[in-house]
N, C-alpha and C positions, 0 to 999 in steps of 0.2 A: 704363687710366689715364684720368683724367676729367681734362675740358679746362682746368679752375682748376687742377690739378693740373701740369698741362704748362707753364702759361704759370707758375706758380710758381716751377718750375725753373729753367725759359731765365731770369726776371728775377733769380734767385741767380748763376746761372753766367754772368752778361752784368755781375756785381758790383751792380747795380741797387737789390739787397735784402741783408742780411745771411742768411748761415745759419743754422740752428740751433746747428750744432756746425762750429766749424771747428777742426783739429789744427795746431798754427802752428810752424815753423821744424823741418818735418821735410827725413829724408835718404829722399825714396822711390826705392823700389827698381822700378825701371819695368823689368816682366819684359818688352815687346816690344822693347824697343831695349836692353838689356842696361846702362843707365846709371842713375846715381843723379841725381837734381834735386832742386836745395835748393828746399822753398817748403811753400805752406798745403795744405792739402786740406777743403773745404768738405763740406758734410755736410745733406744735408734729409731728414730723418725716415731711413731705411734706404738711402738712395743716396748715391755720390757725384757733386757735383754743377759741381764745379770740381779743378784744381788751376794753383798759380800763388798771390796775393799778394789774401787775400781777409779777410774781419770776419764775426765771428759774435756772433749773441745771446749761446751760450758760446763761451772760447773756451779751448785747452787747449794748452802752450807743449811741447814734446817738445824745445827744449834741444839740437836738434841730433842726434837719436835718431834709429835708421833706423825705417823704417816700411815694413811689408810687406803683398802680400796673406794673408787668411789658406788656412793649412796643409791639405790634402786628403787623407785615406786614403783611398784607392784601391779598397781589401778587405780588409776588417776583420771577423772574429765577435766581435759586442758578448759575447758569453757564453765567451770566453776569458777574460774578465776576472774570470769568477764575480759578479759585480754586473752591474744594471739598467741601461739607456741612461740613465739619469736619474743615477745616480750615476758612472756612468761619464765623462758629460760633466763634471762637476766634476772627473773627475783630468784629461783630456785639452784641455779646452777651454783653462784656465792655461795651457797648453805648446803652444796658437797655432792647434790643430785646430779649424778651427770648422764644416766638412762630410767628411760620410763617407760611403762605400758601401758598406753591410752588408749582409752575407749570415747570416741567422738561420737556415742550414742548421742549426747544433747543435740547436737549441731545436724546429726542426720535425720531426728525430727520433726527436724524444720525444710533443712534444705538436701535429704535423702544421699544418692551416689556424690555429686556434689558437693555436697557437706564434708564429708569424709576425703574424699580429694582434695581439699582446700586446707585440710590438715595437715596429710603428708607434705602437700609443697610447702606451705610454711613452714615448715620443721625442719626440712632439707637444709643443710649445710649449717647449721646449727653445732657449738660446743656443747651437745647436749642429744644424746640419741633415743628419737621418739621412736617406739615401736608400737606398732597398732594391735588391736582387736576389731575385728569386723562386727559391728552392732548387732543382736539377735533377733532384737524385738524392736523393731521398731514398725505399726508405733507398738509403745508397751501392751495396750489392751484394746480391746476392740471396743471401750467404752467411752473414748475421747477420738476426735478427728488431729490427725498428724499432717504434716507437710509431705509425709511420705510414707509406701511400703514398700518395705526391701523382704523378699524371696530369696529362697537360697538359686536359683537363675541371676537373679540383681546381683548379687555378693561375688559370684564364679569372677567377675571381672576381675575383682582385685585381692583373691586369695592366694595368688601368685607373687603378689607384691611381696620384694626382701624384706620390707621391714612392718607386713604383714604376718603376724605370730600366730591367726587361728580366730576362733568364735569368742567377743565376748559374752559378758553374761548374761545368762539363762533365766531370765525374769518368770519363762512362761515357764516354772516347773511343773503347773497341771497337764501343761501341754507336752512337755516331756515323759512321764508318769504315764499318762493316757494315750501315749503312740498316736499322736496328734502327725502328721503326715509331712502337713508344708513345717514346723518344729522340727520333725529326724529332717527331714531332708538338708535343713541347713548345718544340723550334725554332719551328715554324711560327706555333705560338700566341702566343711572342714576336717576331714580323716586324715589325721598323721599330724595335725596342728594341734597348739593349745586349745581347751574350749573352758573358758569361766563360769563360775556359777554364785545362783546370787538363788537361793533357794536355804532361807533358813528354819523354817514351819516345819521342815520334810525330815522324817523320822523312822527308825525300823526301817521293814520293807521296801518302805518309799524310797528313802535312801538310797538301799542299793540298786533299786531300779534306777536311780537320778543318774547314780555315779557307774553303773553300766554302760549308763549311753554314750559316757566320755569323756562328764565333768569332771574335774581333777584339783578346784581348786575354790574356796567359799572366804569372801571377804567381808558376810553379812551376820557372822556368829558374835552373841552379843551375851552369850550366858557360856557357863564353864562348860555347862553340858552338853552344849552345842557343838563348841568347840573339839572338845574329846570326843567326841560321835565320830567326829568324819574323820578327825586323826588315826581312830584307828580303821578307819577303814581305808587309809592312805589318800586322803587327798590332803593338799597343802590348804593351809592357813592362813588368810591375809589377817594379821593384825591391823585393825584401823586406829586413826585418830585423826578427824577432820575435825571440818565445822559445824555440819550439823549431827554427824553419830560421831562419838568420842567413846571406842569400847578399848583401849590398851591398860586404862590401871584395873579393868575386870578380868578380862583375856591373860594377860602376862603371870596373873597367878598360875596358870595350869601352865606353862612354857616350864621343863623339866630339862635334864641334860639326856635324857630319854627321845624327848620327841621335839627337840630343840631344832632338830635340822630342816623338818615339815613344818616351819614360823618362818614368815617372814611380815614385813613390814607394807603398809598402803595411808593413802590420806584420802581417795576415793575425789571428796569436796572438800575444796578448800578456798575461804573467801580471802580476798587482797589481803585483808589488814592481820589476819592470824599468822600469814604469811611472812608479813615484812615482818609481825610485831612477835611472832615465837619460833619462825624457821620451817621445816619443811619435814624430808625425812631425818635430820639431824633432830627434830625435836621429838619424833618416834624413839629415837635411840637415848636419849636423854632421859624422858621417862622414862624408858624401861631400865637404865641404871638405878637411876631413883628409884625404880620399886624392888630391887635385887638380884639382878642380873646380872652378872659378870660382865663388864665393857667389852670384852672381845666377843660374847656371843654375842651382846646385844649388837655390834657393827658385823659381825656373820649375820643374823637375818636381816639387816640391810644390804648385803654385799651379795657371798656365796649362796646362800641360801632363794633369793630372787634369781640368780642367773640361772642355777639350777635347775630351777621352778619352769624355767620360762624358756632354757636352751638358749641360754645365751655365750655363746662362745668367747672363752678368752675374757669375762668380764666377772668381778668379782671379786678377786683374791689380786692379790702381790704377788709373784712369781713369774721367772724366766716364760717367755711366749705371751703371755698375757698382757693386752692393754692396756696403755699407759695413763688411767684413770685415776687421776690421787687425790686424797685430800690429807692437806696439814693440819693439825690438829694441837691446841697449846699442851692439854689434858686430858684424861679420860674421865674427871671428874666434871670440871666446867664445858669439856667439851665445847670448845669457841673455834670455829673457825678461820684459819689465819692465811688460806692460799688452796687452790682448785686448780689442777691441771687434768686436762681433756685432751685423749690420743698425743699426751707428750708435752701439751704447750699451755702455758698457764694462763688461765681463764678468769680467774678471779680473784682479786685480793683484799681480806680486810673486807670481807660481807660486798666488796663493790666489782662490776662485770668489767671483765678488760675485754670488751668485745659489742657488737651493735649486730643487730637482725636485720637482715633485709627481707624489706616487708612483700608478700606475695599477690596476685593480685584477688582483691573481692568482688567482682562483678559477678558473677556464680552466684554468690552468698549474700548479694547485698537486697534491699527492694524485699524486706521478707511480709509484709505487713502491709496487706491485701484484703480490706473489708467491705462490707456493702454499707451507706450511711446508715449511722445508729443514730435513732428521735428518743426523744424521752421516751415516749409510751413503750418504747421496744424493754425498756427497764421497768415497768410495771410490772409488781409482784402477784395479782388480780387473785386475791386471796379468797378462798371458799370459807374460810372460818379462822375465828381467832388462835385455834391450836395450830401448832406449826412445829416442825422437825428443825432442828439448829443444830448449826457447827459449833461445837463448844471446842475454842482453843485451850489445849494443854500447854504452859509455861515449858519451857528448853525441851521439849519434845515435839517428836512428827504427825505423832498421836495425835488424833483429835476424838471427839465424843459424839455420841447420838443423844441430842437435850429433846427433850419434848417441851416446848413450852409457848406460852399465851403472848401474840401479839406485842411486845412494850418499846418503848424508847431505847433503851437501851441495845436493843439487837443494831449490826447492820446488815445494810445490804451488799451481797456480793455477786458478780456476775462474772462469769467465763465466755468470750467472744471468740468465734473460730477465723484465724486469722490469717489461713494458709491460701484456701481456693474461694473463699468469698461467697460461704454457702449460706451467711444470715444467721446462721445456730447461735442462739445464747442460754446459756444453761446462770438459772437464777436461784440464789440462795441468801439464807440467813446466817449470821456470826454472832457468837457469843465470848465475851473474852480478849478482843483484840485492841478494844480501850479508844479507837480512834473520833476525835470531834471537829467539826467544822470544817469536814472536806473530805477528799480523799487522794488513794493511791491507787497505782496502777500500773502493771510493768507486763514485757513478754516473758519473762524465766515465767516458765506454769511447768513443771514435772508436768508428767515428759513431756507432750507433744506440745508445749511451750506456744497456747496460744495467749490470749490477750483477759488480763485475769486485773479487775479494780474491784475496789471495795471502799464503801462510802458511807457516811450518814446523810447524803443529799445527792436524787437525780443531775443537780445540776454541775457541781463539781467533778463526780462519775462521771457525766459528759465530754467536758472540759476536757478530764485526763484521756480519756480514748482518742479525743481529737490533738492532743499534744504525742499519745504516743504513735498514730502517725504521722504527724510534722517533723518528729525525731527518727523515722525508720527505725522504732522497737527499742526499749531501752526501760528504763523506771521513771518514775514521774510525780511528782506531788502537787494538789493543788489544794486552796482553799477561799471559801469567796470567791471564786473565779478568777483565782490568781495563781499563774503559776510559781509556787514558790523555787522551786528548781526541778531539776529533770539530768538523768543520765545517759546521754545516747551511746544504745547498743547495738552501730548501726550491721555489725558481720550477723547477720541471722536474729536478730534482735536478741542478741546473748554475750557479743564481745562487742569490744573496743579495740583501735588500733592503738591507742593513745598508750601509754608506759603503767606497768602497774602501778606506780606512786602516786599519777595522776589521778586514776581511777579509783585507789583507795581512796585520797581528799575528797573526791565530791562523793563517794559512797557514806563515808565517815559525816559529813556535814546533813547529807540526804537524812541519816539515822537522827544525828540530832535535833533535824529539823520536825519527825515523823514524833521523836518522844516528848520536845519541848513544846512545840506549836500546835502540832494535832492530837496533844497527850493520847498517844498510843501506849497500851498496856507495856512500862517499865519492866516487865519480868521476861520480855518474847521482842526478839527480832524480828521486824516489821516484813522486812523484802523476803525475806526467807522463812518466815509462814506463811507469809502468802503463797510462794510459790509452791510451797508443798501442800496448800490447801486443794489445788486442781488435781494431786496423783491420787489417783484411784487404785493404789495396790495396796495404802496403808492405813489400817484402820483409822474409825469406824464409818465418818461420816466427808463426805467429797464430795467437791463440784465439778463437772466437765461441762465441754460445749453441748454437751446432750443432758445435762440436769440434776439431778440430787442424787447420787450413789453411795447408797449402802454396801460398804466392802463387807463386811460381816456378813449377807448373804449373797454378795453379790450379785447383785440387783438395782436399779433405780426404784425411786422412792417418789413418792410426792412432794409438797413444801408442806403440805396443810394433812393433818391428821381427818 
């Protein structure tokens, strides 16, 4: 800060001089002292610079409105979203988020250093501050072929980067635990950064061996016990609630005024339509009202509690020095938001963006879906016997099961195409539970290493959609009879869109309808997103990758035929 600059300040916040912006007759929410104070909050260029009873050049009357810091995710993948940080910030920014910590694990995947560069530029100049995590695993396991691998040499590049915060999460906790070499190394190479952890199985001992090497912080705890485990062993706590794990009305029961300040809030994934249709981390804070939480804690582990966590300076709280991050607020019961201001200048009003993204370029990221021609026979199941291993899907879970069972109609077929370097691999399997008739689907989102994943009760529609989902550069796809009923092109990495999230919910939204009405897919389970989680091989019991039938329970491939 330059010295005309300094003395600026002190003469605005000594009252001496008017502000630029002052907010007049607010209720702020002071997360240190857990109290409300009626009064102004002055405003110089992106700080604030008083609060108390002050005159601004502008000035703007809030009527008695609460006023908050702004909202913090925690960990977030911008490409759950299927849309660009650019547009994403226009659904999330309205709904009070105005920083986040993203982990572009999806997107590098696919398209590796790359992927992850194509994040931060898009994000750059943005009402909305993306802060990264450098992916850890990618790919996740050595039991799927990925778009890439990142080493701790690959990462050194951009561990420098400003708005580069550290390692995120730690998928490989065996590999952690077991002083796995090229694993510490990319600890090492992030020393004195954040490092996340996504190891929830690991208990006792294991534990503290995890949380020795420098993990600090678990946003995959889904049981109370979990939870209190690592609390007291000081790491922080993401609360989640996405779209497909939803753990905050389980979790918020153990949040005490004891361990209140190691909580904070996450949505990890989250799909378009929960987005526009329930909010973001406003609806983190919402529930945890609703379950009994004081409204000023529950906006402290949205606010002070994440900056904390994550070293973020100046961001968090209301107070003199601090960033001029706000959000207006009607109530702390209905909690609606009514206006969003970002480094001082108002961003959004009435749920709608006062602002447009400029979009970054995707030639890097685009072209991601690269295969060698797939024939029917390459889809033959060439069965040694009518017993058979099956994916039994579990209804609103990621769980699936190990079915043993006899040849019938009712199974389908499902296959995983590797879709990155054009190696031919297709790893084939059976499903149980997914309900779909007279066609198929077929998309690139496959956890993690997102290659090319249909499932069908007919060779020839499975077909069809392979070859639609490359005429679209990677997206989702439905067919039936050899007709495409529609298709979603995902053409950034075959996982985003440039198109607005509103667009891309409506034909997400129409896609679902079409998947439950037309190809009566099982009413109880989301179609796109069981599928995609049917390729990850970290979560029980029973997975398909481009390399074939994985048993995660002993970790191991398996046959199709008993």
């Amino acid at each position: 800060m330059k010295l005309e600059e300094l003395k600026n300040k002190i003469t605005i916040a000594k009252g001496d001089k008017k502000a630029q912006l002052v907010l007049k007759n607010c209720k702020i929410i002071n997360v240190f002292t857990n109290e409300i104070i009626e009064g102004d909050v002055a405003i110089e260029k992106d700080t604030i610079v008083g609060i108390g009873q002050y005159d601004g050049i502008e000035e703007i009357d809030l009527k008695g409105k609460y006023l908050s810091p702004g909202f913090i995710d925690g960990h977030v993948h911008i490409e759950s979203s299927m849309v660009t940080p650019a547009q994403f910030a226009k659904a999330i920014v309205p709904r009070g988020t105005t920083s986040i910590i993203a982990d572009p694990h999806e997107i590098a995947n696919v398209k590796g250093i790359d992927g992850i560069k194509y994040i931060l530029e898009d994000s750059k100049n943005l009402p909305l501050d993306v802060f990264v995590m450098l992916p850890s695993c990618v790919p996740a396991t050595p039991f799927e072929n990925s778009g890439a691998k990142l080493e701790a040499d690959d990462l050194k590049e951009l561990i420098g980067e400003e708005r580069v915060l550290g390692l995120g999460e730690l998928m490989n906790y065996p590999g952690v635990i077991n002083t796995d070499e090229s694993v510490l190394q990319k600890i090492i190479m992030a020393e004195g950064k954040k490092i996340d952890g996504h190891g929830p199985i690991i208990s006792d001992k294991e534990l503290n061996a995890y949380i020795v090497a420098g993990i600090s912080t678990e946003h995959e705890c889904s049981t109370l016990e979990e939870m209190l485990n690592r609390l007291r062993l000081g790491m922080y706590v993401l609360i989640r609630e996405g779209s497909a794990a939803k753990n905050l009305k389980e979790l918020i029961k153990a949040v005490s005024k004891d361990n209140l300040r190691r909580c904070l809030f996450c949505t990890d994934d989250k799909h378009p339509e929960e987005i526009l249709k329930d909010g973001h981390i406003d609806y983190n804070i919402k529930l945890a009202i609703e379950s009994g939480i004081d409204p000023i804690d529950a906006i402290k582990m949205a606010t002070l509690n994440s900056a904390e966590c994550y070293g973020l300076k100046g961001k968090g709280a209301i107070a003199p020095g601090y960033t001029a991050d706000l959000v207006v607020i009607d109530n702390l019961k209905d909690f609606n938001i009514l206006k969003v201001f970002k480094n001082g200048k108002a961003v959004s009003e009435n749920l709608q963006p006062l602002f447009q993204g400029t979009p970054s370029s995707t030639e890097k990221v685009a072209n991601s879906v690269n295969i060698q021609k797939i024939k029917r026979e390459d889809l033959d199941l060439q069965l040694k016997s009518e017993n058979v291993n099956v994916i039994g899907i579990e209804p609103h879970s990621l769980v699936t099961k190990k079915l043993e069972r006899k040849m019938n109609d009712n199974l389908l077929k499902v296959a995983v195409i590797e879709r990155h370097n054009k190696t031919g691999n297709i790893g084939l399997g059976l499903v149980e539970g997914f309900g779909l008739k007279n066609g198929a689907i077929a998309s690139t989102i496959a956890h993690d290493s997102h290659n090319i994943i249909v499932i069908g009760d007919n060779d020839e529609d499975m077909l069809y959609c392979i070859e639609e989902i490359q005429r679209i550069g990677g997206g989702i796809t439905i067919v039936s009879n050899g007709k495409v009923l529609d298709s979603l092109p995902l053409t950034i990495a075959g996982l985003m869109s440039s198109e607005p999230l509103e667009i891309v919910n409506k034909k997400y939204k129409n896609m679902l309808k079409i998947a439950h009405e037309e190809l009566n897919v099982n009413s109880e389970i989301e179609p796109f997103m069981t599928l995609s989680f049917i390729a990850l091989p970290v979560i029980p019991e029973l997975k398909i990758t481009d390399m074939g039938l994985f048993y995660v329970n002993d970790f191991k491939f398996i046959f199709l035929c008993n």
